[in-house]
MARVEX-575558 format. One line per field, with one value per residue: x, y, z of N, C-alpha, C, CB in turn; residue number from 0. Coordinates in steps of 0.001 Angstrom, whole numbers, plus 500000, padded with zeros to 6 digits. Glycine has a CB too. Example, Ala and Ser with C-alpha at 12.3 -4.5 7.8 and 13.67 -1.06 7.14 Angstrom:
nu	c(513190:512850) .
nv	c(494310:497750) .
nw	c(507800:507080) .
cau	c(512300:513670) .
cav	c(495500:498940) .
caw	c(507800:507140) .
cu	c(513200:512900) .
cv	c(496700:500030) .
cw	c(507800:507870) .
cbu	c(511308:514084) .
cbv	c(495527:499402) .
cbw	c(509046:505725) .
pos	c(0:1) .
//
This chain:
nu	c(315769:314794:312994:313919:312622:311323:312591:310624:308273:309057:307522:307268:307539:309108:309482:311277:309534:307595:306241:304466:303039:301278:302256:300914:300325:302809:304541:305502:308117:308225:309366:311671:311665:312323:313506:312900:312941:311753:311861:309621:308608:310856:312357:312861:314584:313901:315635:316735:317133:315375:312446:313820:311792:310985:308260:306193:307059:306253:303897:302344:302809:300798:298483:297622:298447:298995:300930:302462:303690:305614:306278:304742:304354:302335:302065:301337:299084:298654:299232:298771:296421:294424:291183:288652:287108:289233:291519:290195:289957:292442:294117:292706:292897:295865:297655:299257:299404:301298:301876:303181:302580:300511:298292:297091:296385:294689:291033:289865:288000:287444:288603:291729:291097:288925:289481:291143:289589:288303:289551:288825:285755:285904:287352:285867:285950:284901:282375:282172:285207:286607:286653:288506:291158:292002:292337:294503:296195:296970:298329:300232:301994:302465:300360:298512:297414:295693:293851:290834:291690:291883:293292:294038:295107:297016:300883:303211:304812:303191:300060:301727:301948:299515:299045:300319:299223:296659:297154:297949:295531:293980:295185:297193:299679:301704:303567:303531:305302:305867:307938:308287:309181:309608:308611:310019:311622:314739:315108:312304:311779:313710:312201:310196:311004:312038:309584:308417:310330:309781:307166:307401:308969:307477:304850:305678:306065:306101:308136:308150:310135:310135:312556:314433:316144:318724:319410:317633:318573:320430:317747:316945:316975:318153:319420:318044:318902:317379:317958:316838:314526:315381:316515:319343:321770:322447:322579:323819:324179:326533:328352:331846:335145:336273:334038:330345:329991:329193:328184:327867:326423:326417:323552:322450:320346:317751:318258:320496:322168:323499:324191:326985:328214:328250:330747:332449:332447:333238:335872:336999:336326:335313:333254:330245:331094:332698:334980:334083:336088:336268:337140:338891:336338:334706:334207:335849:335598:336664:338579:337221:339573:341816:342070:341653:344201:344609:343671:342739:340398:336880:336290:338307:340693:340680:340555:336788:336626) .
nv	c(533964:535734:539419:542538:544065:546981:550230:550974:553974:557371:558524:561297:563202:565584:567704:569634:571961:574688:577158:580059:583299:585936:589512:591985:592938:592277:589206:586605:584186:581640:579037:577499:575677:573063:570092:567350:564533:561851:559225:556141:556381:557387:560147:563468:566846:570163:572659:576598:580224:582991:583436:581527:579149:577758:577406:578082:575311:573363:574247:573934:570586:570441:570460:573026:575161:575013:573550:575817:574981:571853:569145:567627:564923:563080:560308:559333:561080:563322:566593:568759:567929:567858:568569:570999:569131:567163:567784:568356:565830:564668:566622:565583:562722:562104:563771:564652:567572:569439:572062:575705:576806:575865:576709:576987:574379:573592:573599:575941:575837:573021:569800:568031:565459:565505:567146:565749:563420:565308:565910:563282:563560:564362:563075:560667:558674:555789:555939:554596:553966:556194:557803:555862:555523:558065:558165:556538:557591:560191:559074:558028:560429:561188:562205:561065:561249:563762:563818:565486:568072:571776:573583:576033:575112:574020:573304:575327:572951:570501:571672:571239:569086:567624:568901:567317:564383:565383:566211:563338:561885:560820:558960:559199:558445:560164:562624:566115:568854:572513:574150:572544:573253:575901:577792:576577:575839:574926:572328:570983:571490:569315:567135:567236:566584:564451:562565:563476:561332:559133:558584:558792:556701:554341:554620:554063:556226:558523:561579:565248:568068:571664:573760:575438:574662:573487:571692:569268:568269:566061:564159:562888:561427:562695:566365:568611:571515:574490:576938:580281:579290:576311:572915:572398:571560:568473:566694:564376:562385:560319:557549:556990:555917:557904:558656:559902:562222:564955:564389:566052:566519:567921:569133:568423:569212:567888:569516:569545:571623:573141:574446:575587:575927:578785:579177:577830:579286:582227:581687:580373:582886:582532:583416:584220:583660:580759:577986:574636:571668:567922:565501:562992:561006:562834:566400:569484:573180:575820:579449:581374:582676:580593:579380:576564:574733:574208:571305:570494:569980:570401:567610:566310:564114:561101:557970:556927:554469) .
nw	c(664967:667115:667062:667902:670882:670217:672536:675569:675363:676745:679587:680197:677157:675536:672557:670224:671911:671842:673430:673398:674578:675619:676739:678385:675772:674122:672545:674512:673844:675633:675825:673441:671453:673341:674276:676067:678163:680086:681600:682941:686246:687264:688348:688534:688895:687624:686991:687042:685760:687141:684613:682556:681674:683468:684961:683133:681231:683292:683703:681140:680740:683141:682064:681918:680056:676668:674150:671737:669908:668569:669933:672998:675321:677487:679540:677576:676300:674077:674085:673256:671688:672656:673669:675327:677230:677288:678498:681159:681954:681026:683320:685985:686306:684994:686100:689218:691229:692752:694106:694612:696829:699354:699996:697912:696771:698506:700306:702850:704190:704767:706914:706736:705972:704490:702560:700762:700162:697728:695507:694992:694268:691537:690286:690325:692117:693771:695978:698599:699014:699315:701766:703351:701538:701733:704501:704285:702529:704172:706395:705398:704701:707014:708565:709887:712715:712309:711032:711118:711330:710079:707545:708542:711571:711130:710567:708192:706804:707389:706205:702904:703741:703026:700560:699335:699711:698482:695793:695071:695406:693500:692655:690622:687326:687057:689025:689922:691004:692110:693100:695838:698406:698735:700610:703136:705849:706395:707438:707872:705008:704387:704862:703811:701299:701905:702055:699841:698080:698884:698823:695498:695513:696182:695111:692859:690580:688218:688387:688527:689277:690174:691224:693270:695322:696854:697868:696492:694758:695264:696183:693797:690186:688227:687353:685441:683672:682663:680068:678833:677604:676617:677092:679015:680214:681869:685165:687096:689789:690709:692065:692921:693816:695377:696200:696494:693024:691219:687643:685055:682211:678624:676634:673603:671224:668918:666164:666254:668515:671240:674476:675653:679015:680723:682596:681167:679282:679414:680537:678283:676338:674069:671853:669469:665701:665733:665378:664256:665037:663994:666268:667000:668611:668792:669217:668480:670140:668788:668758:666189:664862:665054:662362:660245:660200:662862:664938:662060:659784:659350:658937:659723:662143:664536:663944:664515:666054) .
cau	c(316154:313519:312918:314448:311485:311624:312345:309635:308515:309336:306516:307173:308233:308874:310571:310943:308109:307419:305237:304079:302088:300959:302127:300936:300578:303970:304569:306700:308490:308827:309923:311897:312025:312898:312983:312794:312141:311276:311485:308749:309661:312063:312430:313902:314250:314327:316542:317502:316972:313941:312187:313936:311026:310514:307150:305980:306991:305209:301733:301883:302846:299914:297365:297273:298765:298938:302026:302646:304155:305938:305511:304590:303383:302589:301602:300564:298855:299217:298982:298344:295078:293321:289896:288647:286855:290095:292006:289766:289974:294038:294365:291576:293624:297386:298702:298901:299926:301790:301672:304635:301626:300014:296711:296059:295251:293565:289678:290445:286969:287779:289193:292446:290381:288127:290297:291934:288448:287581:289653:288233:284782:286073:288115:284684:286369:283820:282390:282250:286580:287120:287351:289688:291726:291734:293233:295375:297308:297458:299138:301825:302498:302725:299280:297712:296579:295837:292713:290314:292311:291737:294765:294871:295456:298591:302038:303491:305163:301946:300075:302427:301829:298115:298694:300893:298150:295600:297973:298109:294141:293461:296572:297793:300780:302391:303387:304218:305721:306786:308989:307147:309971:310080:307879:309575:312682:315606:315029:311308:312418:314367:311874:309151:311598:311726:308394:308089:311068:309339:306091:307476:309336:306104:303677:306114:305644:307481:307962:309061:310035:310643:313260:316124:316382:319480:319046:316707:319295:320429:316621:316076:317793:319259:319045:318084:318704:316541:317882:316918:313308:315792:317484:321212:322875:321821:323278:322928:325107:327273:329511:333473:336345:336089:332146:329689:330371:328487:328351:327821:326158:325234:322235:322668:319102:317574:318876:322101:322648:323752:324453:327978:327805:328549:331683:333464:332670:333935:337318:337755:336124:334765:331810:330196:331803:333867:335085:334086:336357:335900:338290:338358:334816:334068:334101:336193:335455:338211:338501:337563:340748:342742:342972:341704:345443:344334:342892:342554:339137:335843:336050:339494:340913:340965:339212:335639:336486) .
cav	c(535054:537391:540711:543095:545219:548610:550655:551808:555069:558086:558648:562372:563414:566848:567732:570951:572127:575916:578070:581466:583551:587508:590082:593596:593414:591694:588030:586297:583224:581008:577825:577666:574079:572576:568908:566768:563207:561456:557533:555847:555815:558232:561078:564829:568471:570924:574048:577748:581145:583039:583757:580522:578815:576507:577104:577527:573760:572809:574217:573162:569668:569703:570854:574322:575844:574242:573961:576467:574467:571015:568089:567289:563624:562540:559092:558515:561743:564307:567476:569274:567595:567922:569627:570974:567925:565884:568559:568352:564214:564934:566749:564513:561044:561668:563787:565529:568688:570129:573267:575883:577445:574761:576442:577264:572942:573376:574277:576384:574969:571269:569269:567355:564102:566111:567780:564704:563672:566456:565536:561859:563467:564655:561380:559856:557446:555435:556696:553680:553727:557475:558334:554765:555795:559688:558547:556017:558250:561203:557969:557702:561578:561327:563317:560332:562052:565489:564190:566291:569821:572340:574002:577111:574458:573096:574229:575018:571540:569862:571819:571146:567561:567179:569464:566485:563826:565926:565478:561821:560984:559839:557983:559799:558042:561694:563911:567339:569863:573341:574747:572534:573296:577181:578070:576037:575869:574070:571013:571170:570892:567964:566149:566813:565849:562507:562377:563159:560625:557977:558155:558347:555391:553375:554426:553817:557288:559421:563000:566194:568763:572160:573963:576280:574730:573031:570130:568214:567607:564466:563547:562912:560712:563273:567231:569184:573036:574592:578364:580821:578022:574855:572229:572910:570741:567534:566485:562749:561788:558547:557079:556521:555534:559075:558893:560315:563173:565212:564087:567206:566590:568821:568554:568689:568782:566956:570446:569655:572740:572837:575527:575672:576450:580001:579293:578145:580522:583274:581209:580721:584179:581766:583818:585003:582781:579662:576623:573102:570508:566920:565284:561626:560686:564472:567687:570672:574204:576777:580279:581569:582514:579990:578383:575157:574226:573537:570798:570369:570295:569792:566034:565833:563500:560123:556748:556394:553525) .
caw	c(665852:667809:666951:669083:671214:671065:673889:675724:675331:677985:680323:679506:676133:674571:671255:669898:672619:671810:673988:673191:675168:675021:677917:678137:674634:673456:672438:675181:673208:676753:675357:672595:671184:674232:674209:677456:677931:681236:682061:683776:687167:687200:689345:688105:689246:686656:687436:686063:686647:686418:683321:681862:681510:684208:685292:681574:681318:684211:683161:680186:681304:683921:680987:682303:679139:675857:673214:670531:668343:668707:670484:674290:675062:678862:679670:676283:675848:673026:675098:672074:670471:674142:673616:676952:678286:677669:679156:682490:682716:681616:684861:686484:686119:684555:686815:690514:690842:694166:693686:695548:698015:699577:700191:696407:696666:699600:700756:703789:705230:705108:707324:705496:704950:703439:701140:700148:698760:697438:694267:694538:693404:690152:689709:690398:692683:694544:697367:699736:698991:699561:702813:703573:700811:702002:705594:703996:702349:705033:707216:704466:704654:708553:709058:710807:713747:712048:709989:711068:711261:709499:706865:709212:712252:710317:710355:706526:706558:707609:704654:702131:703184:703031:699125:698707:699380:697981:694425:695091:695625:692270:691641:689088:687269:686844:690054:689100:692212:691579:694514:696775:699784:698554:701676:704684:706633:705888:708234:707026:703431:703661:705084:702631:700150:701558:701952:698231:696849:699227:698083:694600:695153:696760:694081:691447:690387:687767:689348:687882:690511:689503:692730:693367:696248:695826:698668:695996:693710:696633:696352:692499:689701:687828:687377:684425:683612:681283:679790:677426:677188:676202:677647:678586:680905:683331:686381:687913:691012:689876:693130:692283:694737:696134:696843:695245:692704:690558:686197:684463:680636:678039:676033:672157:670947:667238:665432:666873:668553:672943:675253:676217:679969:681131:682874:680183:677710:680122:680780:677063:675268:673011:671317:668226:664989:666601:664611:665211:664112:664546:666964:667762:668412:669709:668189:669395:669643:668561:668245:664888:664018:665306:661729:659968:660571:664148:664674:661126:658786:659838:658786:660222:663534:664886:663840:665374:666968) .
cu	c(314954:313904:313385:313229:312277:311543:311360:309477:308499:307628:305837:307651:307778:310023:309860:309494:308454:306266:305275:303165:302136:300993:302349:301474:301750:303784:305580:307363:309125:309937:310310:312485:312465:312506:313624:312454:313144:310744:310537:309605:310833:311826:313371:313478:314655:314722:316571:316689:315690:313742:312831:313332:310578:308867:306186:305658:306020:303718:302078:301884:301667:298586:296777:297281:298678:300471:301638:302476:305000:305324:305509:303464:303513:302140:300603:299487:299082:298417:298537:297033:294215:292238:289777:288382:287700:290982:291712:290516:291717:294525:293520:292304:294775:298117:298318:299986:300463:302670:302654:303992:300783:298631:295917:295373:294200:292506:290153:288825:286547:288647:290405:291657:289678:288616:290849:290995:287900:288056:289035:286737:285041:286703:287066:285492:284775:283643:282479:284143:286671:287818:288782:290861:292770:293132:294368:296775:297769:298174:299790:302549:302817:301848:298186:296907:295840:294547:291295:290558:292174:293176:295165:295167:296958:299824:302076:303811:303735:300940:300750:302257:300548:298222:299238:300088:296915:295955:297787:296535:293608:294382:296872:299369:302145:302574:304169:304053:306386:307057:308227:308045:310284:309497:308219:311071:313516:315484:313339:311197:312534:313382:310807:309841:311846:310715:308142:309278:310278:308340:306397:307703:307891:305277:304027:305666:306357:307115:309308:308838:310582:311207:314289:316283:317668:319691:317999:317822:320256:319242:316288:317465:318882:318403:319401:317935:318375:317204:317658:315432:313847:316328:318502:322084:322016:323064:322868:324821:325811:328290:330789:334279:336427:334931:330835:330162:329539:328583:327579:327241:325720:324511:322666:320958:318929:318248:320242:322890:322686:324216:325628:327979:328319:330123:332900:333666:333301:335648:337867:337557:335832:333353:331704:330693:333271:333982:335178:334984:336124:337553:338055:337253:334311:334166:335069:336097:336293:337564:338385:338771:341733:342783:342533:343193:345417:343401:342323:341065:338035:335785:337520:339567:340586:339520:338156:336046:337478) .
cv	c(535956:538041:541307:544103:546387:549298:551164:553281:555810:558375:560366:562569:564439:566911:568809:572105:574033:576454:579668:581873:585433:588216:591347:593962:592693:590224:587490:584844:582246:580148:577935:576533:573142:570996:568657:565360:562698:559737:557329:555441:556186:559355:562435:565809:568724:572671:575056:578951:581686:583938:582564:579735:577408:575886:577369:575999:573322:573323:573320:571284:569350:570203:572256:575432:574571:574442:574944:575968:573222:570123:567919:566038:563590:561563:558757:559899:563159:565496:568466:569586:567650:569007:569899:570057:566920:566746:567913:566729:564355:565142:566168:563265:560902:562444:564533:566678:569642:571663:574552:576830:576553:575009:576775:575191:572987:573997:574377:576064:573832:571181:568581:566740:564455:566341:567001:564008:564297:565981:563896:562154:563613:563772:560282:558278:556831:555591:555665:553670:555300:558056:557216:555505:557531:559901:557297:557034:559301:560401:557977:559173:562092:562260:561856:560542:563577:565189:565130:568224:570437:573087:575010:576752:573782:573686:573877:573723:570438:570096:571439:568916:566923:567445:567894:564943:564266:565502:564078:561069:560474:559175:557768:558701:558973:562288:564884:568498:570881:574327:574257:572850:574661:577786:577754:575865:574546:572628:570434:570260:570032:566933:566233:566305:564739:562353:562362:561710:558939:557676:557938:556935:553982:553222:554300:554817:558027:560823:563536:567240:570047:573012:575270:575847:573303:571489:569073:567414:565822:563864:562527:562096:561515:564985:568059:570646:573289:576369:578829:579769:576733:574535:572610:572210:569462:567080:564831:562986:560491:558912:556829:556155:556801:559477:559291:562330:563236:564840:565083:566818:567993:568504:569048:568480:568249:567861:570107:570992:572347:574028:575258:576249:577865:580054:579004:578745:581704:582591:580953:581900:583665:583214:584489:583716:581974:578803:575733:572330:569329:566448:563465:561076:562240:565354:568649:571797:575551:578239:580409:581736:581762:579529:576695:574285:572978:572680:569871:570743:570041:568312:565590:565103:562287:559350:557296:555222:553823) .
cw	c(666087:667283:668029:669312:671519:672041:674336:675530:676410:678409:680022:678254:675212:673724:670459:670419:672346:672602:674263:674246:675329:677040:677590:676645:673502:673711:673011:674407:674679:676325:673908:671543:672311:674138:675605:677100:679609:681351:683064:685605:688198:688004:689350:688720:688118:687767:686246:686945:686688:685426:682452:681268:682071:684465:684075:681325:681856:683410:681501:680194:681992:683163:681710:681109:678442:674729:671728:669672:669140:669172:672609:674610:677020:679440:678824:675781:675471:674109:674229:671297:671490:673686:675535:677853:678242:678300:680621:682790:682405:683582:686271:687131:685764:685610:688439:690587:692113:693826:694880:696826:698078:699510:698817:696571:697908:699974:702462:704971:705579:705837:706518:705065:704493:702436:700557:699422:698387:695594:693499:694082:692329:689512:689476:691214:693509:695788:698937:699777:699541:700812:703599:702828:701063:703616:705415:703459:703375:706322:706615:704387:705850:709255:709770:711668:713525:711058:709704:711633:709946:708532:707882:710788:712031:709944:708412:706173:706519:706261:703915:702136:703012:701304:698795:698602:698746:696376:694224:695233:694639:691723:690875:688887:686870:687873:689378:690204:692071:693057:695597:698294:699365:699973:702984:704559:706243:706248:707947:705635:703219:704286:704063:701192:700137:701704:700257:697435:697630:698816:696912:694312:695448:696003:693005:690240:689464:687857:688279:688674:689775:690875:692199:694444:696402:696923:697667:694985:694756:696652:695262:691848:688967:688022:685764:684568:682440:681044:678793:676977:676547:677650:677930:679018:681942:684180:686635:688712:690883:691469:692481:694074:695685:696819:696190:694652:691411:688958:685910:682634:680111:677241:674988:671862:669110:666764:665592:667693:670667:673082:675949:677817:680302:681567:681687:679032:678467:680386:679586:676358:674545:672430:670068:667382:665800:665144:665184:663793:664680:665047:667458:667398:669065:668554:669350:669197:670379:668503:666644:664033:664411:663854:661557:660281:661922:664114:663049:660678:659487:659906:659313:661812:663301:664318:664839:666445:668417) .
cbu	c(317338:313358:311774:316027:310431:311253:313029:309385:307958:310452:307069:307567:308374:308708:310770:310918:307926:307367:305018:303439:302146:298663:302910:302006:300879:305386:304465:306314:309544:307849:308976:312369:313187:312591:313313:311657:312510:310167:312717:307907:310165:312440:312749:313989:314962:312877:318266:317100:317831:312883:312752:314299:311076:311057:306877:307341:307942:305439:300571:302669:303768:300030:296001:298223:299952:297476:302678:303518:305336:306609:306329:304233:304249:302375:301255:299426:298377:298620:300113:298829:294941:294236:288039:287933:285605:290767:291532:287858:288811:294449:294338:290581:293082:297925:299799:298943:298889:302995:299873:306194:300900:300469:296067:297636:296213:293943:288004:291170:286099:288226:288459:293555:289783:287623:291324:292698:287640:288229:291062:288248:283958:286651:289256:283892:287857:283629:280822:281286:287367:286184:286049:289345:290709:289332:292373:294780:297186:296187:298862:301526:301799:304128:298378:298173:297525:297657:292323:289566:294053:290941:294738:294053:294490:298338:303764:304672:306261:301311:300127:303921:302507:296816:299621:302169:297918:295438:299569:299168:293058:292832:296889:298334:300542:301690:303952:303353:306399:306143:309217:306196:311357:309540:306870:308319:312237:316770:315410:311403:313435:316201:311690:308178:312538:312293:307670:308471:313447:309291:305116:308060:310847:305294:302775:305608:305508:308046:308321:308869:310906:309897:314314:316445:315045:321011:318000:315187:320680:320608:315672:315457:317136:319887:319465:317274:319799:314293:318714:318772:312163:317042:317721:321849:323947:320873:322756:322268:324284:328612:329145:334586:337874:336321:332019:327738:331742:328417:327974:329472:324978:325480:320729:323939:318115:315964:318546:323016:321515:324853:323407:328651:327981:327571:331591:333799:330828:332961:337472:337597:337031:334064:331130:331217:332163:333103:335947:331905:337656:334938:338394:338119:334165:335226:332070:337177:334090:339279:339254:337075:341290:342667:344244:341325:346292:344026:342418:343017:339036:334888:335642:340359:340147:341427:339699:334512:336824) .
cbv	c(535857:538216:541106:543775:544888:549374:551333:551612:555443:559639:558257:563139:562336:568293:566120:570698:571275:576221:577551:581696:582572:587653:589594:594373:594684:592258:587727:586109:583762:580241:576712:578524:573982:573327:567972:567495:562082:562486:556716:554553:555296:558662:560327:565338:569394:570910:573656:577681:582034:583325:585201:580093:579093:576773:577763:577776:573143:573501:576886:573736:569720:570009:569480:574698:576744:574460:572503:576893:575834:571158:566630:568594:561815:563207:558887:556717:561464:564089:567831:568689:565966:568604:568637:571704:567271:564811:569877:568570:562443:566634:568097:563942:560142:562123:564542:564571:569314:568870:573354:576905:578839:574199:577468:577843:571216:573348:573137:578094:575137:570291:568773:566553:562912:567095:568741:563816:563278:568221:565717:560652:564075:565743:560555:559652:557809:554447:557625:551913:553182:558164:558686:553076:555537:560023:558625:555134:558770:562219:556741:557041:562312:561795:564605:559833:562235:566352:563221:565539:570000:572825:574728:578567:573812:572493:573641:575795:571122:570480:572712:572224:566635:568191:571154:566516:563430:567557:565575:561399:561614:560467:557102:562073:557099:562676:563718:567771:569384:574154:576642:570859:572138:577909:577630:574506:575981:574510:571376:572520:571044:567577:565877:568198:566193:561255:563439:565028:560905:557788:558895:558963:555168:553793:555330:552461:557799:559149:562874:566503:568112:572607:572251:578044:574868:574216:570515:568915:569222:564834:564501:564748:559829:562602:567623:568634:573888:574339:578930:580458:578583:574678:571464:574266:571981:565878:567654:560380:561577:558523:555715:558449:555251:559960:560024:560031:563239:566253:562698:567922:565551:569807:568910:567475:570131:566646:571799:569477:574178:571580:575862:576334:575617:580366:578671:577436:581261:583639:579993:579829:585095:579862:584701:586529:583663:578453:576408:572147:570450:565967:566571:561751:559027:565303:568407:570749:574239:576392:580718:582335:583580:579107:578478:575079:575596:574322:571661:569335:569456:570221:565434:567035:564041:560186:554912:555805:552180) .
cbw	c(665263:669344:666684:668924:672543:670821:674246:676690:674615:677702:681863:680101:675578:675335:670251:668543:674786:670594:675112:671844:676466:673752:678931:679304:675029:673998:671384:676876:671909:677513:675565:672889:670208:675430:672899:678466:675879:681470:682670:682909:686518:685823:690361:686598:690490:685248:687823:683948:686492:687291:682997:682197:680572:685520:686480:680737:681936:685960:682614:679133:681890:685602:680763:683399:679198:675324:672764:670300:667107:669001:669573:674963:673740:679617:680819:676957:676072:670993:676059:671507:669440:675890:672679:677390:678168:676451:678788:682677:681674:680769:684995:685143:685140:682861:685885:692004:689995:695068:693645:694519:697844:700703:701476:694106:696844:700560:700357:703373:705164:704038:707855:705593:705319:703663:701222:701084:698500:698388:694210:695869:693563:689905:691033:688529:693849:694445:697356:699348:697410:699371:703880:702842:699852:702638:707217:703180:701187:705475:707584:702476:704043:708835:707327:711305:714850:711162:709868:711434:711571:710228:705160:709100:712323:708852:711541:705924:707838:709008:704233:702606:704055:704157:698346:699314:700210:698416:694504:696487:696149:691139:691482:689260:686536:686090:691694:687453:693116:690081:694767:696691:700174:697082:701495:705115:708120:706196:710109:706758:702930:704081:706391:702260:699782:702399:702827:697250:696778:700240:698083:694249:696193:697842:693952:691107:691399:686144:691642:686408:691907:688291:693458:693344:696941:695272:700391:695145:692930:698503:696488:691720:688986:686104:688624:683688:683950:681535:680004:676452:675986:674805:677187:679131:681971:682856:687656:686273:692233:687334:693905:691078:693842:695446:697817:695740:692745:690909:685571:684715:680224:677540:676490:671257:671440:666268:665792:665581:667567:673577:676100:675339:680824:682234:683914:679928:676709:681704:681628:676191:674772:673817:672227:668167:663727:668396:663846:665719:663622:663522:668342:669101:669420:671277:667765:669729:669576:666782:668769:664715:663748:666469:662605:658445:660962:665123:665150:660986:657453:659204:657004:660130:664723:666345:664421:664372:666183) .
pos	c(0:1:2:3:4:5:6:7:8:9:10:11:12:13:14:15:16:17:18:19:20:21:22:23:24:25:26:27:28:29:30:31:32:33:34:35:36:37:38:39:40:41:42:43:44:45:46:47:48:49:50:51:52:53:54:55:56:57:58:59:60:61:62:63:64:65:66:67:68:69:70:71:72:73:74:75:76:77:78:79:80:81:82:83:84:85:86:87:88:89:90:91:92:93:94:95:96:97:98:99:100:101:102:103:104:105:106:107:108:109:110:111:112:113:114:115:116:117:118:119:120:121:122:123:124:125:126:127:128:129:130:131:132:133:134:135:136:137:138:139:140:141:142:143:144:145:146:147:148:149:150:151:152:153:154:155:156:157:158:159:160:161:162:163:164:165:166:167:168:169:170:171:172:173:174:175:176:177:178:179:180:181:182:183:184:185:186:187:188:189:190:191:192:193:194:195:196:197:198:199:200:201:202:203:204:205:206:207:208:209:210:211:212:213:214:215:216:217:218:219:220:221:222:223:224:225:226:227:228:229:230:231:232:233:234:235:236:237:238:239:240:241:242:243:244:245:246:247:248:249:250:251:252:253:254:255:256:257:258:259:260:261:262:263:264:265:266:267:268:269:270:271:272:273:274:275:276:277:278:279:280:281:282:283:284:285:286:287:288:289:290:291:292:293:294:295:296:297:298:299:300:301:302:303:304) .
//
């Protein structure tokens, strides 16, 4: 009998990710163990409100920031043990970075195809490939005819799609987009969002989008909300007999601990000391004083099977 291979590992992968950082003096605690993990391939928005610690994540993810404390791995590298010059080639070669103002990627005195190799010098791509490569991709973003315009020639959509080949010129196996449709009109939007799930899908890409914009969640495989700097709930779209409809999880992290969602702690008054008993294969959670009775004991309820 074979061995059974282990599963691959996630493309992203955080566990217990802590990030600190100092404002006007005080220690902000962003992230607060948050674990994440990201299949090759795969395609997520992360959601919540602000101050949750979305864009936290993100830098630290695109080696902008570094972790506190825990772990953060991203196509095989420890995000952690990065000195500066693995830092630079990190953001060099693992990932691209579409950024939620298009002209922070962009040199406002290049032409696109310029700007699109602009990151192929620091990738050290070869220079006889560059500029091919440069109007290859601004043909896959529908800037074909637009290669020698300038950013302040280019409507926001148009920017937003050159930042988005500009991300893509070293063919990173990481894209990483934070509100890249915060800037542009509803009809706009949805097209750079297929523009982004198409290229993902073409370059076989795993993308982490960070939005409030709530048209992406139709773009992406599933949707994660991060509050308080954790995990709390994901979303994925599953079809049934009725069509498609939203699947609602919550996230239990290694500690064992999950964020009950807001609504139903306000519809039960749950808070403060609760009791969990075991139920079935679940757990349920009681008012404190309802009473081991209910429910019975912690180890009480139905076979496992």
């Amino acid at each position: 009998m074979s061995a059974v291979s282990p599963p691959p590992e996630p493309v992203v992968r955080c566990e217990g990710l802590v990030h600190i950082y100092r404002s006007e003096g005080l220690e902000v605690v962003a992230l607060q163990g948050l674990d994440l993990s990201v299949d090759e391939g795969e395609m997520i928005a992360i959601v919540g409100r602000s101050g949750s610690g979305k864009t936290t994540l993100m830098n630290v993810l695109a080696g902008l920031d570094w972790p506190s404390a825990g772990l953060a791995r991203v196509a095989g590298w420890d995000l952690a043990q990065l000195d500066e010059g693995g830092r630079a080639t990190y953001r060099t070669t693992v990932v691209g970075y579409v950024w939620q103002q298009a002209q922070a990627s962009l040199t406002a005195e290049l032409d696109a195809v310029k700007n699109v190799q602009l990151p192929m010098v620091a990738g050290r791509r070869p220079w006889a490939a560059r500029r091919g490569e440069a109007v290859e991709l601004l043909a896959a973003v529908g800037l074909g005819e637009r290669l020698h315009s300038r950013p302040a020639q280019l409507s926001a959509g148009e920017q937003q799609r050159v930042a988005l080949a500009v991300a893509l010129a070293n063919r990173p196996p990481v894209l990483l987009a934070d509100e890249p449709t915060a800037q542009l009109d509803g009809a706009t939007a949805h097209a750079i969002l297929e523009d982004l799930r198409r290229m993902q899908r073409e370059l076989g890409l795993t993308a982490v989008i960070v939005t409030h914009d709530p048209q992406v969640a139709h773009h992406v495989d599933r949707v994660v909300q991060i509050r308080d700097g954790r995990t709390s709930t994901e979303t994925r779209w599953v079809a049934d007999e009725t069509g498609a409809r939203a699947d609602e999880l919550v996230i239990m992290d290694r500690a064992g601990r999950l964020q009950v969602p807001p609504a139903l702690l306000a519809a039960t008054g749950l808070a403060g000391r609760v009791r969990v008993v075991r139920h079935g294969r679940g757990v349920l959670i009681l008012p404190a004083d309802s009473g081991p009775a209910v429910g019975g004991s912690p180890d009480a309820g139905a076979p496992d099977g």
